[in-house]
N, C-alpha and C positions, 0 to 999 in steps of 0.2 A: 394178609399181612404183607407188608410194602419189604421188599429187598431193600439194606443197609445200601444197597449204589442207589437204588430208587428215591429211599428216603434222604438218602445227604442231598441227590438234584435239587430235592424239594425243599430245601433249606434254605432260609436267603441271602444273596449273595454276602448282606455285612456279615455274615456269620460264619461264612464259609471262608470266607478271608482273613477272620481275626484266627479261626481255628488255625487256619490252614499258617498264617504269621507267629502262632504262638508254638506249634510243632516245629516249624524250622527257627525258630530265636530259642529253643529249649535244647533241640538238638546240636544247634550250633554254640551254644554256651555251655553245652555239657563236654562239647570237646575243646571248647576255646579251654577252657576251666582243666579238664584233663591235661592239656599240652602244656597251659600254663604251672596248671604245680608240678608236672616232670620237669620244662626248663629249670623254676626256680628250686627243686629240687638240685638240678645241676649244677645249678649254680652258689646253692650254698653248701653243697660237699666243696666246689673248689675253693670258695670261700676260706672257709674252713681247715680244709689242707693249708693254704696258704698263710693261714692263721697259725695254725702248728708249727709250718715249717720255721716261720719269725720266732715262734718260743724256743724250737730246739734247737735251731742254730745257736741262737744267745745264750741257750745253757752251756751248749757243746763249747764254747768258747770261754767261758768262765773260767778265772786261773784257780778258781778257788777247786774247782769240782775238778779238772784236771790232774791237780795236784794231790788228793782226795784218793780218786782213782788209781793213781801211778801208786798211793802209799798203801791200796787195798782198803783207804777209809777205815784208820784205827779208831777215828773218835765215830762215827757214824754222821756224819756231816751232810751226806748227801742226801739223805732223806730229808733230813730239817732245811736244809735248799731248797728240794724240791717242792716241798709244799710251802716253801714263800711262794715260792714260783707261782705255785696253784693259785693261792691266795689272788695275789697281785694278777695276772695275765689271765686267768679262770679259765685255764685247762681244765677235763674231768680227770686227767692223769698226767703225769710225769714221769717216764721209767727212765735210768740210768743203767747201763749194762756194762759188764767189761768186756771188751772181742769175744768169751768162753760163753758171754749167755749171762752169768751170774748177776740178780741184782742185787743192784745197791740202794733204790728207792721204789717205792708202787706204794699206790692208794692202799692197798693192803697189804701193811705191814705182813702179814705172815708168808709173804711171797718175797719175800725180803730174803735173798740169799741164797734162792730157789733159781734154774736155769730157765731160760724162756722154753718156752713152746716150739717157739720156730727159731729158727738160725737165724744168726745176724747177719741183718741185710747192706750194714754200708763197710764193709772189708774193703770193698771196692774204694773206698773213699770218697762215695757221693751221696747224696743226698737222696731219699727216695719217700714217696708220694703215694698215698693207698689206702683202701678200706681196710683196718684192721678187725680179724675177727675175736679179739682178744678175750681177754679171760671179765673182763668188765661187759661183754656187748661189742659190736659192731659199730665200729668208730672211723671217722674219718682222722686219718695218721697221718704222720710225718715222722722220718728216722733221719738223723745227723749223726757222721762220727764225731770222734772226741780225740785231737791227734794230741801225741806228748811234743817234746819240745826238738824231737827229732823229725817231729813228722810223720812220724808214724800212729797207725788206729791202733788205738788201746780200749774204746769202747764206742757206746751209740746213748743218743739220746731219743728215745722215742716218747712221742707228746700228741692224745688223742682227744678228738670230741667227739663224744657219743653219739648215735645217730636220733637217740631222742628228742637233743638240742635242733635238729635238723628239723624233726618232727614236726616239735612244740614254734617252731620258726614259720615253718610252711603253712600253719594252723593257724597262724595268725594272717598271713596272705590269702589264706583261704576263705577267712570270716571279708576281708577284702573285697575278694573275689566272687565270694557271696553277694555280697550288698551291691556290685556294681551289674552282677547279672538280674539280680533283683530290678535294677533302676534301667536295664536293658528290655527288660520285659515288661515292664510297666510302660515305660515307653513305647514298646512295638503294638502293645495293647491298645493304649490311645491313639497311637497311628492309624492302625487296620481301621478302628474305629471310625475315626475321621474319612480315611481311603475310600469306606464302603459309605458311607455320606456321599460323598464325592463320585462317585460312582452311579450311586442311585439317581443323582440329581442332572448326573449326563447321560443317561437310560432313562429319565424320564419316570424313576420309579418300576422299572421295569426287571424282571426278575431274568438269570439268563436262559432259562426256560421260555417265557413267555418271549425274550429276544429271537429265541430261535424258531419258533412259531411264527413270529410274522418275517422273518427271513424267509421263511417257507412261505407262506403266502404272497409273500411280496416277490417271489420271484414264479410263483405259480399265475399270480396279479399280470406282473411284466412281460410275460412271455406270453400269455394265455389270451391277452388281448388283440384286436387287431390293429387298433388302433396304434400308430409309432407315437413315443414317448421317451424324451430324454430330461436326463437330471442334472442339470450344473451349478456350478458351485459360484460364488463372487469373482472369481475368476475368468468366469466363464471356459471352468475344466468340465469335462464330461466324468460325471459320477454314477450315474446311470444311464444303462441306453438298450432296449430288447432287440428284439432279430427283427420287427417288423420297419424299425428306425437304422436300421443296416441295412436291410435289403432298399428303403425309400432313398438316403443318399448313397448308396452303392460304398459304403464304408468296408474296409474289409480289416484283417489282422483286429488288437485289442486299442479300441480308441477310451479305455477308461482312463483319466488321469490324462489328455491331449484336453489344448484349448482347441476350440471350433475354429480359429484363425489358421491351427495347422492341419485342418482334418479338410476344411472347405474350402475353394477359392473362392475369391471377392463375386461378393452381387447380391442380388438382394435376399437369399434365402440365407445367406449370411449374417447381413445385417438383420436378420426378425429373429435370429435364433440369437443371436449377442444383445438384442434389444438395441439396436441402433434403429429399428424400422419397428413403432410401435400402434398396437390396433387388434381388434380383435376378428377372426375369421379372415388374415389375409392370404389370400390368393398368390402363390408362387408356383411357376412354370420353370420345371426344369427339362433336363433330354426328353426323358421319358414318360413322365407324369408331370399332374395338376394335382399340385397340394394348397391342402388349406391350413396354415398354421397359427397354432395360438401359442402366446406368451405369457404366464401366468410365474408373476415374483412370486418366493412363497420366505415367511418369516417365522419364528420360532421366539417367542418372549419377548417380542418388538425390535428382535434382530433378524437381521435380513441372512439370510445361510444358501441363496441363490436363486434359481428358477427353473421351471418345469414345460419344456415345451413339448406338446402334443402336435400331432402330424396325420391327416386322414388323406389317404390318397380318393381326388373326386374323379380321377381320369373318364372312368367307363362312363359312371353317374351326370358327369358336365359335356361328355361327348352325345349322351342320351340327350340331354336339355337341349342341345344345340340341335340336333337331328329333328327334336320335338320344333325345333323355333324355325328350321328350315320348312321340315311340312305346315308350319302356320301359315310364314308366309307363301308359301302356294297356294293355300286355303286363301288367303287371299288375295293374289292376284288371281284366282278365277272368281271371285266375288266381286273385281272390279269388273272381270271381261264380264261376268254374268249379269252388271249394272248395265254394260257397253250395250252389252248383246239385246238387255231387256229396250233399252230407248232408240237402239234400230228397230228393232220388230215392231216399237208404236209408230215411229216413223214410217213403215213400211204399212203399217195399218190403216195409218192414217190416209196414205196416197191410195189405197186401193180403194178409201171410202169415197175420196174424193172422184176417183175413175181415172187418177193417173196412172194408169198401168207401165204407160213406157218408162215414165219419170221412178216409180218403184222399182221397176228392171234394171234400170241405172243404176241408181242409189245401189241395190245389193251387189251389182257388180262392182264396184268401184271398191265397197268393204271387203269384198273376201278376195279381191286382186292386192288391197292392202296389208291384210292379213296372213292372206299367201305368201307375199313378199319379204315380209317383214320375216317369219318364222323361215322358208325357205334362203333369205341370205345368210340367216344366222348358223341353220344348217351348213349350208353349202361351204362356210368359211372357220368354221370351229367344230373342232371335236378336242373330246367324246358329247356324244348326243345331251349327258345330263350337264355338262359346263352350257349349251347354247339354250338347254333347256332354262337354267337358271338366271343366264342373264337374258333373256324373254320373259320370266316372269319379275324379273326385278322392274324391268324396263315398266311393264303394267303394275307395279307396287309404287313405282317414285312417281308415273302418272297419275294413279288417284291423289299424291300428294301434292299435285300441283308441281314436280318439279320433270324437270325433259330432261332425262338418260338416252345420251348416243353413243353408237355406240359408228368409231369412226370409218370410212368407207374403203380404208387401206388395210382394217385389221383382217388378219387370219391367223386359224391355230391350228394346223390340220395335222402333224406330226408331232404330238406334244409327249416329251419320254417322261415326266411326271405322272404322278401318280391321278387318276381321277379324283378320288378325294383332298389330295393335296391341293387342287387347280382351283375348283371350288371351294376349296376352304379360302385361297389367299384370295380369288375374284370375289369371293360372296361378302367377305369381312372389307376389303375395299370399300366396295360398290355400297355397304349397311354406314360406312363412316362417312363418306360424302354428301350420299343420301342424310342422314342425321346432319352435316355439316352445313345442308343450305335449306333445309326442309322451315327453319325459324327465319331464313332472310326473306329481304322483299324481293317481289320477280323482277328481271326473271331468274329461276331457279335451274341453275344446268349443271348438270355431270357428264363426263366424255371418257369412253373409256376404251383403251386402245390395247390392240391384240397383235406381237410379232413373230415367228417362227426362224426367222431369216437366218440368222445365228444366235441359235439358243431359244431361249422361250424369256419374250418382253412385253412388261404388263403395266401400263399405266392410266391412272385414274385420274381426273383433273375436275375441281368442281370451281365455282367463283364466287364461293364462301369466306367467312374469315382468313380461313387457311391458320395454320400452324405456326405458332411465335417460335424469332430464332435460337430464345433460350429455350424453350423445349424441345428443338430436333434431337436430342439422343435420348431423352428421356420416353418419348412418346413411344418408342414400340419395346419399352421394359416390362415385366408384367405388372401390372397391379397400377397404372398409370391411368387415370381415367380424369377427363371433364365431363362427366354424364353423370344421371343421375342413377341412380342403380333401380333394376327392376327388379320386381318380385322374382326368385328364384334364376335370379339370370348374372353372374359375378360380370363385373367389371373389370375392363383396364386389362382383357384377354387374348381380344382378338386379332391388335398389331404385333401386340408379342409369339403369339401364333404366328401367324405371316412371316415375321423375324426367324423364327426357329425351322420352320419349313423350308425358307431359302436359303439358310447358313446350312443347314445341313443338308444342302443339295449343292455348295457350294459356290453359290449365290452371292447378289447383294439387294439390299431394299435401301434406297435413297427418298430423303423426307429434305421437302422444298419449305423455305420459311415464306407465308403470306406475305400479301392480300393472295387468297386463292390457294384453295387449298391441292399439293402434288406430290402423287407418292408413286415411285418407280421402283417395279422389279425385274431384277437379270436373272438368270438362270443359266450359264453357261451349260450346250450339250455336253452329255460325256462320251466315254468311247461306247462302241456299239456293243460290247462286251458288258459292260454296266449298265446298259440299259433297263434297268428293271421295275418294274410295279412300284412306285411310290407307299410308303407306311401310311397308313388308316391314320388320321391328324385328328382333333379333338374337333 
């Protein structure tokens, strides 16, 4: 059996509301109602008093009753007065008294000549106001003297209305009062009613139980995932947003209820989360990470009520891609040395068939003084080992494509305070854009790529390709900026934004030349020898 809390939960909400509206418009009508017939209670004793008071003064003033009084009322005159009086003005009483008490008139004649009760109250010679508890019932009263022609109180005129009157008065305010609490509750009836309509149809039909169930889910959903996820509103207010979309833009304090204009500065992870930069899976480079964002409007009965942007950080996953797309191409630049090598060795086969021994002695020495030389200058003038390594294999990657990478006869890097992988990242991504940049022209096809140490670390690639239009020099090293076509598994529009982000944050600059010919220069100003340290691992 279900607990009376259990089972009301489970009640739905229109019902819980009309209950819940019909206990407070009963409790509040049963005391509006109580206050109300005590005021009017109050208000028709004073009423009432007031009403007495106007009869007894007008009697007390009457020369007929005075004179009456003064003579001890031989003929009995004051009775037959007073119940004009009755008549006419509809007091429930009229007493006449002399100063001693004695009356001279009352509704019942047998108290006619009898003392009052109580002492007479206007000696004083004023007027007085008051529940009498008289010998008729509990009345609202009035007492006036009665002066003679001296001035003096010779009696009182007392003139009551029963509190029945009062009663039978308020009984009728109350049937009122009735009927109007009636048409209040009926009213609060149809309200609630309407309310829980209303209600139901902005919940979606949804009970507050089953609200709070996917409250709980939805925040065991938001939290529990890895993936960052914010909710905003037409505004573009933050309405929802989990700890994994805090920690990605490093958001701190409560950003619910902030637009994204005050939470971000301008650029483009800005513009994709406000829908100013629209698309799906784009690719945004911030300090720290490589995120992939999506923008998904979401609408509710063919009204729009905001958007839902999702956030996967690919740092690790795109730094892997890339490390995979480095060892490829080494795979194949020894695939081309291993074509080179294979069509020396027929050459060299071929002269031995022939019995040119001296002429094969030649030929082989000439290739491995070339090859010696080649990989030996690059050594000799560049460190660390894997930066010379890599631009010797690029050199044998742009050569199978037909295009000549030099690399110029003044470069040297030999004390570079960058990081290894930084060095490589910015020469590797150059040297893949130029390369790509003249690989589709006709020959010939050249790239030059020069290396300075002298002050600071200076790095420039020059090819005699298109080169770069001068409305795009700011935009080409943003991220998400590409002319290429995109490859399987490989994002676009990354790798000058890389470059960008590696030398600003070493203090740097990268300058972009506008064509014919394409030119991209980077500084790296040294730091103090104190900062000298290991460069961050770059994507």
């Amino acid at each position: 059996m279900k607990s009376p809390r259990k089972w009301w939960s489970a009640r739905p909400v229109a019902s819980q509301i009309l209950v819940w509206t019909l206990c407070i418009l009963l409790l509040t009508v049963a005391l509006g109602g109580f206050v109300t017939s005590q005021i009017t209670r109050q208000v028709l004793d004073d009423q009432y008093r007031l009403r007495a008071l106007g009869i007894a003064t007008t009697v007390a003033a009457m020369p007929q009753i005075v004179a009456d009084l003064e003579a001890k009322d031989p003929n009995h005159q004051i009775q037959a007065l007073a119940e004009q009086v009755m008549i006419h003005a509809q007091p429930d009483y009229v007493v006449v008294a002399d100063r001693n008490g004695i009356r001279y008139s009352h509704p019942n004649p047998a108290l006619i000549g009898k003392r009052l009760e109580e002492p007479v109250a206007v000696l004083d010679g004023q007027t007085h106001l008051g529940t009498d508890p008289g010998s008729l019932g509990n009345s609202a009263n009035a007492k006036a003297p009665i002066f003679d022609s001296r001035g003096n109180v010779i009696g009182e005129v007392s003139v009551g209305i029963l509190e029945a009157n009062v009663n039978s008065a308020i009984g009728r305010e109350a049937g009122l009062i009735v009927g109007y609490s009636a048409l209040v509750l009926l009213i609060g009836a149809v309200s609630s009613l309407l309310l829980g309509r209303a209600i139901k149809r902005a919940t979606f039909g949804l009970e507050p139980a089953e609200i709070a169930s996917l409250l709980q889910d939805r925040e065991a959903l938001l939290h529990g995932i890895k993936e960052a996820m914010i909710g905003l509103d037409d505004d573009d207010r933050v309405t929802v947003i989990n700890n994994e979309a805090r920690r990605l833009l490093q958001l701190e304090g409560n950003a619910l209820g902030q637009k994204i204009d005050e939470l971000l500065p301008g650029g483009r992870l800005r513009d994709i989360l406000t829908g100013d930069t629209r698309g799906a899976d784009q690719a945004v480079l911030t300090d720290d990470a490589l995120l992939v964002a999506n923008r998904m409007p979401v609408s509710v009965g063919g009204r729009s009520i905001g958007a839902v942007v999702t956030l996967r950080d690919r740092t690790e996953v795109e730094a892997l891609v890339r490390d995979l797309r480095s060892t490829e191409g080494l795979m194949q630049a020894l695939r081309a040395q291993e074509h080179e090598y294979a069509n020396r060795l027929h050459v060299v086969s071929g002269l031995l068939e022939l019995g040119e021994v001296d002429q094969a002695r030649n030929f082989i020495s000439g290739v491995a003084d070339t090859s010696r030389s080649l990989g030996e200058g690059l050594r000799g003038r560049v460190e660390p080992p894997e930066l010379a390594a890599l631009i010797l294999a690029k050199i044998t990657v742009a050569g199978e494509q037909d295009v000549k990478l030099t690399v110029t006869d003044d470069s040297q890097l030999r004390q570079p305070f960058l990081g290894t992988q930084d060095l490589v990242t910015i020469v590797g991504n150059l040297l893949d854009n130029a390369v790509d940049a003249v690989v589709s022209q006709p020959a010939p096809r050249e790239v030059t790529l020069q290396l300075d140490d002298s002050s600071g670390i200076f790095i420039s690639v020059t090819d005699n390709g298109p080169g770069v239009p001068a409305e795009a020099i700011d935009a080409v090293v943003r991220d998400g900026y590409t002319t290429k076509v995109p490859r399987p598994g490989m994002r676009r529009g990354i790798g000058l934004a890389l470059v960008a982000r590696i030398v600003h944050r070493a203090g740097g600059t990268i300058d972009v030349f506008a064509g014919p010919g394409g030119r991209f220069e980077v500084w790296v100003p040294a730091p103090a020898p104190a900062h000298r340290t290991e460069g961050a691992a770059a994507l």
